[in-house]
Backbone bond lengths (Angstrom), bond angles and torsions (degrees), N, CA, C in turn:
res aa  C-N    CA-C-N  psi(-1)  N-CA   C-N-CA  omega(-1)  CA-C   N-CA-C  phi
1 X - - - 1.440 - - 1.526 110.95 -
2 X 1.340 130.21 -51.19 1.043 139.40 154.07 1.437 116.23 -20.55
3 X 1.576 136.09 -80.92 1.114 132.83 161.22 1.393 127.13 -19.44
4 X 1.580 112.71 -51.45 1.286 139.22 -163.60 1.907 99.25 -63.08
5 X 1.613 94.62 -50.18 1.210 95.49 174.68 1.564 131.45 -81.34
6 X 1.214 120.29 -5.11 1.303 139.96 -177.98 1.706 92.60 -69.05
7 X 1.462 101.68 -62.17 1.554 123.89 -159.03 1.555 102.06 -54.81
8 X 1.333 109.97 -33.58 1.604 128.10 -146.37 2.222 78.81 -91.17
9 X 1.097 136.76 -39.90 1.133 156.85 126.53 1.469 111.86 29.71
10 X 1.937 80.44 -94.57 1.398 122.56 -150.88 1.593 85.64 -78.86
11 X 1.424 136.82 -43.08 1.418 132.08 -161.55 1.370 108.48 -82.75
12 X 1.400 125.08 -22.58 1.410 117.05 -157.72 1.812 97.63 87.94
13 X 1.137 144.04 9.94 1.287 99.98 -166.76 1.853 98.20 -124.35
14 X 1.153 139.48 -165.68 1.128 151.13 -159.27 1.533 110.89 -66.60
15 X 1.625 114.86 150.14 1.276 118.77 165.71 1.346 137.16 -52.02
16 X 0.605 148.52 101.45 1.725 129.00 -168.58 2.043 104.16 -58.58
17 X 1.213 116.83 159.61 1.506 111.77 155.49 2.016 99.50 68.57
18 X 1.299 117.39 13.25 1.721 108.19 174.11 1.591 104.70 55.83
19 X 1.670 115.17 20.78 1.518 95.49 166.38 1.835 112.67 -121.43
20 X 1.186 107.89 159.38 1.731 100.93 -171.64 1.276 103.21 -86.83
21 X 1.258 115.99 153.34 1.278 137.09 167.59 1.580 136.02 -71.14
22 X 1.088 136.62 116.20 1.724 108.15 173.50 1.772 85.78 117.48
23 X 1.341 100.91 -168.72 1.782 105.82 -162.60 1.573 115.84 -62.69
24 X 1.603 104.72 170.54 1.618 98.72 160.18 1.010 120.37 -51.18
25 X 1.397 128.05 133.83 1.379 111.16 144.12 2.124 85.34 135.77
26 X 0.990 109.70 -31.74 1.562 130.48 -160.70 1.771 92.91 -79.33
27 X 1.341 98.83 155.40 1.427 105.74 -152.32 2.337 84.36 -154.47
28 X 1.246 96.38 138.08 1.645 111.91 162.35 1.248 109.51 -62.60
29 X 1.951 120.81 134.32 0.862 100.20 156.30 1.648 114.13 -108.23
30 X 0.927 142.81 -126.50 1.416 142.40 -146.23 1.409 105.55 -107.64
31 X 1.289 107.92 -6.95 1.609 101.86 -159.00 1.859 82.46 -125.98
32 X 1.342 109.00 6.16 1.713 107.98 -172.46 1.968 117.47 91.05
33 X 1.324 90.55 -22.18 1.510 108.70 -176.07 1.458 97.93 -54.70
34 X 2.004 123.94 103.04 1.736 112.44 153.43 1.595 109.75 -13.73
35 X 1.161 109.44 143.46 1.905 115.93 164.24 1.647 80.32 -150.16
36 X 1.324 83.80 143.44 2.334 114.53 175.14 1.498 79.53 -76.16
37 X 1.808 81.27 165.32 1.678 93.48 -164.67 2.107 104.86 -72.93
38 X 1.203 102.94 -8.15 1.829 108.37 165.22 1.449 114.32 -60.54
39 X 1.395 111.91 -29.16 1.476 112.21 169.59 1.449 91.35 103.83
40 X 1.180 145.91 1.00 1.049 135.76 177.46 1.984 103.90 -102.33
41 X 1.650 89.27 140.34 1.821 96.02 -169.43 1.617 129.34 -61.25
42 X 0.779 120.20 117.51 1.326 139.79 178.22 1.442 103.14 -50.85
43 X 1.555 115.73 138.31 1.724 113.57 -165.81 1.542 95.40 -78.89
44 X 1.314 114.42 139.40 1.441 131.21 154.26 1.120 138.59 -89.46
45 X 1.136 140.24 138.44 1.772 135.66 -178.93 1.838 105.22 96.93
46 X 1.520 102.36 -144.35 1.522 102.35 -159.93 1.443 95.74 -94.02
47 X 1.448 122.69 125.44 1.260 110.49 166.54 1.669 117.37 -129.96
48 X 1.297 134.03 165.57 1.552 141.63 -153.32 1.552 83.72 -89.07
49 X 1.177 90.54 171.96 1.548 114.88 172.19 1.355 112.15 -75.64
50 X 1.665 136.58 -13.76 1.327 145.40 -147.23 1.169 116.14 -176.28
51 X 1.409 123.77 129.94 0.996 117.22 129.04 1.505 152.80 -170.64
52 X 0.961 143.72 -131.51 1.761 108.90 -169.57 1.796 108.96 -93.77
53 X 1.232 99.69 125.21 1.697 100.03 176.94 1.654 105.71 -70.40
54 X 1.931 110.48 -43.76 1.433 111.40 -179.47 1.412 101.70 -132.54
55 X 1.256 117.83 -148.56 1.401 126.84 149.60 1.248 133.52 -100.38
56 X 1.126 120.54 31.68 1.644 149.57 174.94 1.610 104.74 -137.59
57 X 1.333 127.15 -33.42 1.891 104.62 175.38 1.309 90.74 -134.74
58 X 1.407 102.49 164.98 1.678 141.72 -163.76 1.560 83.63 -127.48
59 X 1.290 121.73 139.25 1.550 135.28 159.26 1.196 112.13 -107.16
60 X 1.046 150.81 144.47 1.645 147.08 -132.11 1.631 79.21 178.96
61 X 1.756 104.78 126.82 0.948 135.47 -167.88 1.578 91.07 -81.25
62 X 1.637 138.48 127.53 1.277 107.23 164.08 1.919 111.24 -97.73
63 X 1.392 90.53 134.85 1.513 108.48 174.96 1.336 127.64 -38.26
64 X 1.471 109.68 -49.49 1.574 115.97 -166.53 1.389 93.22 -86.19
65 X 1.310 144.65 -1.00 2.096 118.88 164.54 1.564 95.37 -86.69
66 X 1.384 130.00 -24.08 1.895 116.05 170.48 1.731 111.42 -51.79
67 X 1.337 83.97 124.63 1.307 156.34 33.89 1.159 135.04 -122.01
68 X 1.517 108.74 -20.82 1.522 130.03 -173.83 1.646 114.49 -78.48
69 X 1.153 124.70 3.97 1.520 136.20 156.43 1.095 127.17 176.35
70 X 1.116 122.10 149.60 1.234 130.96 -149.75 1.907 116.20 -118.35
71 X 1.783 105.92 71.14 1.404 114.97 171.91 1.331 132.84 -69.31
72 X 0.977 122.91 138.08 1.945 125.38 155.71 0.959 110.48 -98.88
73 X 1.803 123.22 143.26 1.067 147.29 -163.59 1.318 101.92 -138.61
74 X 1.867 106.95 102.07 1.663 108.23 -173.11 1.857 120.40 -65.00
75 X 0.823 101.73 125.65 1.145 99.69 164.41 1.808 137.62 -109.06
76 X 1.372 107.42 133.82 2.032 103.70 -149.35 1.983 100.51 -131.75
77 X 1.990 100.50 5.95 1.511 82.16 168.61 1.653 76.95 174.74
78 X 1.600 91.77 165.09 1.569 112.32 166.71 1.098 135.96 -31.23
79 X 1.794 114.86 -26.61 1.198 119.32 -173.35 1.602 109.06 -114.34
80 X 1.148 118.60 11.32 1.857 133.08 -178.35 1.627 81.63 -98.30
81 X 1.508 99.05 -56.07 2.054 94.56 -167.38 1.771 111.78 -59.20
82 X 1.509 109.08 -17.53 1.324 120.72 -159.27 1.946 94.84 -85.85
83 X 1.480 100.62 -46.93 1.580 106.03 175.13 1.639 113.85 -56.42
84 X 1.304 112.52 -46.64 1.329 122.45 -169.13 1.492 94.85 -60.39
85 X 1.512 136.28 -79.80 1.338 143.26 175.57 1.444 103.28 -20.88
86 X 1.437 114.47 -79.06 1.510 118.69 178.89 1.521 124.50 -49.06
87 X 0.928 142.72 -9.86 1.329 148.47 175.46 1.376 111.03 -118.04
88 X 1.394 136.29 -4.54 1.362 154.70 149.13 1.495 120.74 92.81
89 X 1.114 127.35 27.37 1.347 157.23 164.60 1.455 108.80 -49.89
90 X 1.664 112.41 -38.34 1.423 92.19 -179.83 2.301 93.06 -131.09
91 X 1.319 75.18 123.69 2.009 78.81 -173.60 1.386 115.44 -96.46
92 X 1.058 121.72 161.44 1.632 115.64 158.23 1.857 86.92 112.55
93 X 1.425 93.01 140.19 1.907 97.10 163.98 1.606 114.56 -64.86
94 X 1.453 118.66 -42.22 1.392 91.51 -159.46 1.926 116.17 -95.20
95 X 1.769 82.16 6.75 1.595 81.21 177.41 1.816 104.27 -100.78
96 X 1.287 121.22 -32.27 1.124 106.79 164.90 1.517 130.36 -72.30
97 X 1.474 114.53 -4.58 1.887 115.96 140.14 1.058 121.31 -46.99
98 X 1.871 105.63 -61.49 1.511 96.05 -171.05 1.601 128.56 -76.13
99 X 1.283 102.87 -30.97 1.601 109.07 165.08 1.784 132.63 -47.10
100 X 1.919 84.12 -33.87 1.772 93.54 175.39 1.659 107.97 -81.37
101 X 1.335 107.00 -28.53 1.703 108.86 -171.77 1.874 106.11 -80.52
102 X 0.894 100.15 -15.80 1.782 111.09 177.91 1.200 119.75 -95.32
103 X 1.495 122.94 -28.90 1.340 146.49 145.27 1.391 113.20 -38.94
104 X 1.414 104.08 -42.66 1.779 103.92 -155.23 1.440 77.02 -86.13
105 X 1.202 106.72 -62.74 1.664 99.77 -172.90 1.309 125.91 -23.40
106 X 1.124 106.11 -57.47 1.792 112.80 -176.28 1.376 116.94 -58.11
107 X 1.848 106.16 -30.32 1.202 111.33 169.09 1.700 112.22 -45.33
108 X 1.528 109.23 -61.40 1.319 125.02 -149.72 1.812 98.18 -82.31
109 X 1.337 111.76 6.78 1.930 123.11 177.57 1.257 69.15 -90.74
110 X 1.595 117.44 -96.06 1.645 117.12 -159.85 1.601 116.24 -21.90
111 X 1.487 149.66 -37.55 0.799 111.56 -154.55 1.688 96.60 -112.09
112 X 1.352 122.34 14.73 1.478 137.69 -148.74 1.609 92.81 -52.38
113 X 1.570 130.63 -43.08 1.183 133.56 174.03 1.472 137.10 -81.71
114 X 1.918 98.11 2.27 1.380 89.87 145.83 1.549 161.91 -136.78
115 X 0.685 141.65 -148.03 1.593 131.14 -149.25 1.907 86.60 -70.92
116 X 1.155 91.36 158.41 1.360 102.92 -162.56 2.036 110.64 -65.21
117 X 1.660 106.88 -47.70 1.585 105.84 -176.38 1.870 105.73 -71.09
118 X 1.543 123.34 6.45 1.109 120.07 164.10 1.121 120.43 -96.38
119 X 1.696 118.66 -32.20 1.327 136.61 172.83 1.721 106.45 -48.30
120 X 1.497 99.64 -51.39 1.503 109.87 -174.17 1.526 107.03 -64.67
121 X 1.191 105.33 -50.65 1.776 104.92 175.98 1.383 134.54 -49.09
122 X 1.958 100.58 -33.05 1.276 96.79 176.39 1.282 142.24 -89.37
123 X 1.845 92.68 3.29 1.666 110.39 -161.61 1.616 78.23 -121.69
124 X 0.937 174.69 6.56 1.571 150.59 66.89 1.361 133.00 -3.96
125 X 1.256 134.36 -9.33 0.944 144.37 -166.04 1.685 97.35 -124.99
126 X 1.746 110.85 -36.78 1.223 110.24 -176.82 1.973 100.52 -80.32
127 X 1.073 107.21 -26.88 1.547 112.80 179.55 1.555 112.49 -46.77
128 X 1.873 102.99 -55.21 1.529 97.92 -172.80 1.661 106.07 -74.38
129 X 0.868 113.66 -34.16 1.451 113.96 -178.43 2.028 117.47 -50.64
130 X 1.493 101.53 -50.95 1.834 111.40 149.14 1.279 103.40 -36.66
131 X 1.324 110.26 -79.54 1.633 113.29 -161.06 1.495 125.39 -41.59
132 X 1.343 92.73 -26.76 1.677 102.86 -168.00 1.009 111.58 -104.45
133 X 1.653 123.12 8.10 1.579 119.35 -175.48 1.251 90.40 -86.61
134 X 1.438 136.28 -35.97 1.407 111.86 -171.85 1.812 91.95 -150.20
135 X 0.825 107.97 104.90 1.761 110.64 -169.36 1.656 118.51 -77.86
136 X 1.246 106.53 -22.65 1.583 112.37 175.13 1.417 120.15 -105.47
137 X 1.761 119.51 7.34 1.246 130.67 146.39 1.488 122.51 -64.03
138 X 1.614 115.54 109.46 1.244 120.55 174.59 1.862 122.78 -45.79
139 X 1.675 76.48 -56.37 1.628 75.40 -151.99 1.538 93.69 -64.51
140 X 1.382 120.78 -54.99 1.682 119.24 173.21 1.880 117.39 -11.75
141 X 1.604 116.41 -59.41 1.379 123.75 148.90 1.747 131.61 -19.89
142 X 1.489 72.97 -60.81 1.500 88.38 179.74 1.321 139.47 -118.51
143 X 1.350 109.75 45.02 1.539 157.47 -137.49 1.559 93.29 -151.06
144 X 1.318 114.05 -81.58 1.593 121.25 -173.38 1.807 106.96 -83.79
145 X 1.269 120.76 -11.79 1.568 97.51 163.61 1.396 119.21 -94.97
146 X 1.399 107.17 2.91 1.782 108.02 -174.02 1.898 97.30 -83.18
147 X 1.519 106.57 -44.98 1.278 108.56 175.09 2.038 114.55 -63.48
148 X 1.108 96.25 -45.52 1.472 87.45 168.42 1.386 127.81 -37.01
149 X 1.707 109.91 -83.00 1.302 130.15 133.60 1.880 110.69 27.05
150 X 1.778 100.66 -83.11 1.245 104.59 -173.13 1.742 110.10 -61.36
151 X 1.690 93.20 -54.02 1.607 90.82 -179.59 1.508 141.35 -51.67
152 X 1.893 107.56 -17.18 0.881 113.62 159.68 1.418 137.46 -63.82
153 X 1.784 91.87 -38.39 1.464 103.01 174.65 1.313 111.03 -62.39
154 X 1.391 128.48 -92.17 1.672 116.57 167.26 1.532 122.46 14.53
155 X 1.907 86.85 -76.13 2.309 89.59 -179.95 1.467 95.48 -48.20
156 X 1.057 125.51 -56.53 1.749 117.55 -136.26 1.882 85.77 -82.23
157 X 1.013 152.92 -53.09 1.845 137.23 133.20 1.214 122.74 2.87
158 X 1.249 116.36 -33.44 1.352 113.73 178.68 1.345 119.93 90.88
159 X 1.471 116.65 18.49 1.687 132.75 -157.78 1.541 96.52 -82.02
160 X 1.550 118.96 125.79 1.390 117.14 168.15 1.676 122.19 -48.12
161 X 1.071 122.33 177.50 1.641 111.57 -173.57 1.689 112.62 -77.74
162 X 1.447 98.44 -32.67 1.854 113.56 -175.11 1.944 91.78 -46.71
163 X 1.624 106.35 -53.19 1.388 119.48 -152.14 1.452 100.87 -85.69
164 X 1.517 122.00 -9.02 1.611 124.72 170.50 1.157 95.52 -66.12
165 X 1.816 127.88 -55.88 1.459 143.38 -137.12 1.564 95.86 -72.94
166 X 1.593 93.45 -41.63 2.119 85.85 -162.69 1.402 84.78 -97.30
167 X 1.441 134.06 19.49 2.046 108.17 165.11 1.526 85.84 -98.43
């Protein structure tokens, strides 16, 4: 049954057995499609661990309520992505890369307006904080030094902060 319902899931198509699919609380709607208990449909098929509510937060699926519901955990800077990693909310190597490298990013949006030796401080400061959420994660490493990397290049260019934020 399990499978059945995975499949029923993965296709878009109906529950098997009149029961809904997907977290507590989640209810069929008419077409079989999971809907949250708001009545509004629950995503179907393959989906990421994250992703952007605006252009200031990242929602990061947290790991440890799967299977039995299905939370986001906003994320608004380097050190929210750094908590999430460190407390284990978001698992797997290549999603805790991308979460730390999108993290840093947002860091380096947030500070796009200011003066440049603060700009540098805060996306250095957001670096060790990455690094240390989980220190023997590769890609996490190398996730947040590829973004470094770039951001350095830019500062040391002479790139205003607006033009750090969108390289």
């Amino acid at each position: 049954q399990s499978a059945a319902e995975a499949d029923a899931i993965l296709r878009g198509g109906s529950v098997p057995s009149g029961r809904a699919a997907g977290p507590a609380g989640a209810t069929a709607t008419s077409t079989g499609v999971p809907a949250r208990a708001t009545g509004t449909p629950m995503p179907t098929g393959f989906r990421t661990p994250f992703r952007f509510e605006s252009d200031q937060v990242l929602l990061v699926i947290d790991q440890r309520s799967l299977p039995h519901a299905l939370l986001e955990l906003p994320v608004k800077s380097a050190h929210d992505g750094a908590r999430l990693i460190r407390e284990m909310a978001v698992r797997g190597a290549p999603a805790i890369g991308q979460v730390a490298a999108l993290s840093l990013a947002l860091t380096a949006w947030l500070g796009r307006n200011a003066p440049p030796n603060v700009r540098r401080s805060l996306v250095q400061s957001a670096v060790r904080s990455l690094l240390e959420a989980r220190p023997t994660a590769m890609n996490l490493g190398w996730a947040v030094r590829r973004v470094q990397d770039r951001f350095e290049a830019l500062d040391a260019a002479g790139s205003s902060g607006p033009e750090i934020a969108a390289g």
